[in-house]
C-alpha positions in Angstrom: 6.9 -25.5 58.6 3.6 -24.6 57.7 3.5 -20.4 56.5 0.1 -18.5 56.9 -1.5 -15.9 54.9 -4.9 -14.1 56.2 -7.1 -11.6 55.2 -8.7 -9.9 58.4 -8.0 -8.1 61.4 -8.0 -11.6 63.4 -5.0 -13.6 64.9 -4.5 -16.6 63.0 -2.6 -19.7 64.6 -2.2 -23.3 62.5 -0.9 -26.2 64.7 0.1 -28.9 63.1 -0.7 -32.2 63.0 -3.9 -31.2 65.0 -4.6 -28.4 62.1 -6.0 -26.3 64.7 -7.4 -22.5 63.8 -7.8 -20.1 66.5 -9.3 -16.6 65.6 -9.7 -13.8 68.1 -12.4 -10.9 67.9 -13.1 -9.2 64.7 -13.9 -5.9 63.8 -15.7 -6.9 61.0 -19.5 -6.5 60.4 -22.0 -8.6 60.4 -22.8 -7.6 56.8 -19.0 -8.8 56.1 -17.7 -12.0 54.8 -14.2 -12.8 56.5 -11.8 -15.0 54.6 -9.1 -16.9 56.4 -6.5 -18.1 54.3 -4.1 -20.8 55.0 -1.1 -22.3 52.9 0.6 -25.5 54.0 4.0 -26.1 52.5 4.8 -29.3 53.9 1.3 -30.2 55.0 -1.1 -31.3 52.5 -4.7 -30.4 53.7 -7.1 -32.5 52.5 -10.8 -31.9 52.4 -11.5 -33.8 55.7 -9.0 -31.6 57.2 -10.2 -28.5 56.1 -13.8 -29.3 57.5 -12.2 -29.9 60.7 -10.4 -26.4 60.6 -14.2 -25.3 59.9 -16.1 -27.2 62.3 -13.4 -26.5 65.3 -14.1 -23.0 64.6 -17.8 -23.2 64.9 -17.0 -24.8 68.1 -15.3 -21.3 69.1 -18.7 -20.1 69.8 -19.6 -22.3 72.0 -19.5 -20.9 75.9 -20.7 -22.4 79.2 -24.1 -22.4 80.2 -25.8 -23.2 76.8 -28.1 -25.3 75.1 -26.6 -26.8 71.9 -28.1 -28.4 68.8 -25.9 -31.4 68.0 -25.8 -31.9 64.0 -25.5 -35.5 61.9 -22.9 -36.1 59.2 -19.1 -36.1 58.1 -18.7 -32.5 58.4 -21.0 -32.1 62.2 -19.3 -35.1 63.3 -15.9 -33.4 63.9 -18.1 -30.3 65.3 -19.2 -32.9 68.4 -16.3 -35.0 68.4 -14.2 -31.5 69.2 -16.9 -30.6 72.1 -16.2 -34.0 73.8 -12.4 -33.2 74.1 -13.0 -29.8 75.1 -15.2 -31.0 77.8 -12.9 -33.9 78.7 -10.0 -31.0 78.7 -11.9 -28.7 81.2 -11.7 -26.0 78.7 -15.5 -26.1 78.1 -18.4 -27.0 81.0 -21.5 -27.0 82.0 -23.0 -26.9 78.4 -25.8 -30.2 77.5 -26.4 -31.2 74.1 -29.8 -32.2 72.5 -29.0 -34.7 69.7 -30.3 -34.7 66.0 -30.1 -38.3 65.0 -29.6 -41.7 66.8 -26.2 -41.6 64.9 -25.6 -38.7 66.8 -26.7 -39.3 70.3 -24.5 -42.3 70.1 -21.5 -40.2 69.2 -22.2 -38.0 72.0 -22.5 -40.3 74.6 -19.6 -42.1 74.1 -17.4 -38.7 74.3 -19.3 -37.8 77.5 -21.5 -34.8 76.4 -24.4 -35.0 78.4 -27.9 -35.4 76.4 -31.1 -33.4 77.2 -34.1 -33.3 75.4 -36.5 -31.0 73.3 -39.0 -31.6 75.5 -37.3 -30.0 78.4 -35.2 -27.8 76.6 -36.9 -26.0 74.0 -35.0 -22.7 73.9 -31.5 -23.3 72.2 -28.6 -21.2 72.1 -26.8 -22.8 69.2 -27.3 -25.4 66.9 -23.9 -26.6 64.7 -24.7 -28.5 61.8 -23.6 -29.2 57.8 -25.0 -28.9 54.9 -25.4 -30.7 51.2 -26.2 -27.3 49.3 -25.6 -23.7 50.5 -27.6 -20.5 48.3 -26.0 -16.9 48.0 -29.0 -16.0 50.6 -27.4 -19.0 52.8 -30.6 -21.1 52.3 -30.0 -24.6 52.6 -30.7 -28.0 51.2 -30.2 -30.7 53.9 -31.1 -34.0 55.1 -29.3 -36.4 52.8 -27.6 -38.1 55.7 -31.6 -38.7 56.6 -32.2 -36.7 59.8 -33.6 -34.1 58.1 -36.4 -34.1 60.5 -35.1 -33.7 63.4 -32.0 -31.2 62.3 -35.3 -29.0 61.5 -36.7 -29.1 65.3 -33.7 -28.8 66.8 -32.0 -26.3 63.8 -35.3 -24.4 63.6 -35.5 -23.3 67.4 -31.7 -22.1 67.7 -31.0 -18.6 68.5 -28.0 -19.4 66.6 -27.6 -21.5 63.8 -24.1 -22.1 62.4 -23.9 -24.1 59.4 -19.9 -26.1 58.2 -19.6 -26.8 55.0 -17.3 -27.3 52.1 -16.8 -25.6 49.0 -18.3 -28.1 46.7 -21.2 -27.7 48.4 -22.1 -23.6 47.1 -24.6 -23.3 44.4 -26.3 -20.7 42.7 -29.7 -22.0 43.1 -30.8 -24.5 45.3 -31.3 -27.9 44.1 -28.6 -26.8 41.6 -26.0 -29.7 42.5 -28.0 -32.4 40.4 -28.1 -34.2 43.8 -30.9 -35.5 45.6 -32.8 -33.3 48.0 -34.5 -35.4 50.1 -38.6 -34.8 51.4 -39.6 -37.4 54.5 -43.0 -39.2 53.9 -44.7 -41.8 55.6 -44.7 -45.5 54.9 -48.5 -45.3 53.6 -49.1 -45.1 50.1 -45.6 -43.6 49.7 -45.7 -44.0 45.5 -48.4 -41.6 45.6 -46.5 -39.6 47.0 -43.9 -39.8 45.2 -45.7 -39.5 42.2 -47.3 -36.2 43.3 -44.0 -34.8 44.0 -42.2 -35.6 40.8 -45.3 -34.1 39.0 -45.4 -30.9 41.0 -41.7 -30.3 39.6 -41.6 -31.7 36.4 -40.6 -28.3 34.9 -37.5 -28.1 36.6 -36.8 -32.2 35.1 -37.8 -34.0 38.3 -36.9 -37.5 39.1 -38.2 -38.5 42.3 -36.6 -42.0 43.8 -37.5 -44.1 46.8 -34.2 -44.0 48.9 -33.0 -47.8 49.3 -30.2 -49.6 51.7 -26.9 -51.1 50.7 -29.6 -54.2 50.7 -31.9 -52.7 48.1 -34.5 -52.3 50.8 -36.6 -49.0 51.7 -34.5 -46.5 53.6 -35.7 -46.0 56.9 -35.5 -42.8 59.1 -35.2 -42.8 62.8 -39.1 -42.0 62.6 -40.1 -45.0 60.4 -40.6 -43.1 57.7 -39.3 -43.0 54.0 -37.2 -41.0 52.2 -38.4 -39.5 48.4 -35.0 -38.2 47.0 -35.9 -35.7 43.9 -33.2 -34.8 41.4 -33.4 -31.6 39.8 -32.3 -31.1 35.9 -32.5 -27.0 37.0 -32.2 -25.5 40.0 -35.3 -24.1 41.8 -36.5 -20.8 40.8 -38.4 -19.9 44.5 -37.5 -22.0 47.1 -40.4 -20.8 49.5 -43.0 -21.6 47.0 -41.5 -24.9 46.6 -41.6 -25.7 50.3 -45.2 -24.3 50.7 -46.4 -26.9 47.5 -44.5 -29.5 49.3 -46.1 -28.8 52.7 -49.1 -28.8 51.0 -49.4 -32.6 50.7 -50.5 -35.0 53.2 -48.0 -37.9 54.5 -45.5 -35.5 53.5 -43.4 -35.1 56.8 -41.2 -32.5 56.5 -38.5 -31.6 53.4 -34.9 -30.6 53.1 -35.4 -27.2 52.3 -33.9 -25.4 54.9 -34.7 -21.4 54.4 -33.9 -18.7 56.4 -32.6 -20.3 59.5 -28.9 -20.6 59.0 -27.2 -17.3 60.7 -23.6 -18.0 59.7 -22.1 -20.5 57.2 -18.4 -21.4 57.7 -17.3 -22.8 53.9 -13.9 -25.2 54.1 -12.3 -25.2 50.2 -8.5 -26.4 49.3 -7.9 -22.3 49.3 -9.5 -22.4 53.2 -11.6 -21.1 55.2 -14.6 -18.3 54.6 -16.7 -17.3 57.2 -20.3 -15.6 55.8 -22.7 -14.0 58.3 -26.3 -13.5 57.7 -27.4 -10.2 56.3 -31.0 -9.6 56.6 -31.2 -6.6 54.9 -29.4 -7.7 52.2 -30.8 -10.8 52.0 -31.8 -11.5 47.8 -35.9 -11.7 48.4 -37.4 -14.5 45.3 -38.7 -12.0 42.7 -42.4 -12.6 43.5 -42.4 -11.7 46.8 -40.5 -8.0 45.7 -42.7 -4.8 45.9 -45.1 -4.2 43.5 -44.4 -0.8 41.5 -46.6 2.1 43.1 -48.7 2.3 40.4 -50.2 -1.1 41.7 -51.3 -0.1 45.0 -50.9 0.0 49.1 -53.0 -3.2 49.2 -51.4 -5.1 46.4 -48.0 -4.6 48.1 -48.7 -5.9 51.2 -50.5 -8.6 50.3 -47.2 -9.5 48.8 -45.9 -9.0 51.9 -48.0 -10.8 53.9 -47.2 -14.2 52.0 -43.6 -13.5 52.3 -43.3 -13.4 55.8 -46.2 -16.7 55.7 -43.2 -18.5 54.2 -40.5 -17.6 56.9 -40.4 -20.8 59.4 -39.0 -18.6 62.8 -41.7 -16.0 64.4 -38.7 -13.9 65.5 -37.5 -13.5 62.4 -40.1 -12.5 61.2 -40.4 -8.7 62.0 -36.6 -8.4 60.8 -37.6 -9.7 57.1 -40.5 -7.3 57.3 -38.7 -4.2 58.0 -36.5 -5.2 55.0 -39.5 -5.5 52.9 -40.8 -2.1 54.6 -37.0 -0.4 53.7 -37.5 -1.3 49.9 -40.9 -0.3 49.4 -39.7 3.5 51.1 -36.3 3.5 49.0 -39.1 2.6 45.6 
């Protein structure tokens, strides 16, 4: 008999062997992390489990009616795979889906979700999605499963954007898992590119690779494209700078910095399940884009304001980040 612990005003239920968690409303803040903590006794939970626990609770915020970005890998995978049996169930209807990957699009069609597209859907109430390396702003690294472009259409139109993830996957600064964070580039001249790249980072210890097939053959997105895959000795220092260099070079098609976007992050770890909502106004702004001191002047300091909201990638979030610039410079 599996015992539960929990920290929260929420009602906790485990169901096993489904491993099901059920959480009612909260009291808690936005501002506030909510841990859920659940001990099995004579059920081992392995990682896989524990991202299922995670991804069926992103699935809780799904309600009829909406428009939902469908993720791609391991952890988003259990995400879309619970949708189909809640819509097979009854329990959840009249919802359509717009796909991320091919991958994906196959999964959902064989559960019975029905597909729509960007195109004729461009409003989106909530995207569901994981991630290879979480920040403490919730700033991502993604796109190592390769659909890095298209998560960031679908991700970056969502009024909602819950991310699953599990613990491994925290870091202090992005790129700081020694993994490879992947940047999307066209089949033209790609070694130029990927020279450019590993030069534009080489103080952090940059070593940009092609991404190959089991066959030793280019990797090829669901856009023809290639993948560069750098490895970072030391984590960033800004990620918006880094994605504005990147951007800055042509046949780049888009990177796997994913900043600002996320809203919630649900992190699965053998001690279980956390639950972290955004915080804008407490959100850790790179130091370069702080407030000058007074002493420098009005038009200094918002000319550094200016290029931090340029960096932001959603228009509607950008007045929120600017009132949170606005707060420091009046609490100076």
């Amino acid at each position: 008999m599996a015992s539960l612990s929990f920290v929260s005003s929420s009602h906790l239920t485990l169901r096993t062997p489904s491993l099901t968690l059920r959480t009612g409303s909260s009291s808690s803040s936005p501002r506030t992390s909510v841990s859920f903590c659940v001990r099995a006794q004579s059920v081992a939970l392995s990682q896989d489990d524990l991202k299922k626990l995670a991804a069926e609770k992103a699935v809780e915020a799904i309600k009829p009616g909406m428009v939902l970005g469908l993720g791609t890998g391991s952890t988003a995978a259990f995400a879309v795979d619970q949708i189909g049996k809640l819509l097979a169930s009854g329990e959840l209807y009249d919802i359509v889906g717009i796909p991320t990957s091919k991958r994906t699009e196959e999964q959902a069609r064989s559960l019975g979700i029905p597909l729509v597209a960007l195109d004729t859907h461009p409003r989106i109430d909530l995207a569901i999605d994981g991630a290879d390396e979480v920040d403490p702003n919730l700033d991502l690294v993604k796109g190592r499963g390769g659909a890095l472009l298209r998560e960031k259409m679908v991700e970056a139109v969502a009024e909602k954007f819950i991310v699953v993830a599990d613990d491994t996957k925290l870091v202090k600064g992005l790129g700081g898992s020694g993994l490879a964070m992947p940047v999307e580039v066209v089949q033209f001249c790609w070694n130029f590119n990927l020279i450019r790249l590993q030069d534009l980072f080489k103080e952090f210890g940059c070593d940009a690779k092609l991404r190959v097939d089991g066959d030793g053959k280019p990797y090829v997105t669901d856009n023809s494209n290639y993948i560069i895959d750098l490895y970072f000795k030391n984590p960033l220092k800004d990620g918006f700078a880094a994605a504005k260099e990147i951007g800055k070079f042509q046949g780049v098609v888009e990177h796997g910095l994913f900043l600002g976007m996320a809203t919630s992050v649900i992190i699965a770890g053998k001690n279980g399940v956390e639950v972290m909502n955004k915080s804008f106004y407490s959100r850790q702004i790179p130091k370069q884009f702080k407030p000058a001191y007074a002493n420098d002047g009005i038009k200094n300091q918002m000319e550094q304001i200016k290029h931090f909201l340029e960096t932001m990638p959603r228009l509607e979030k950008l007045t929120i980040y600017y009132e949170s610039t606005i707060h420091q410079l009046m609490m100076m």
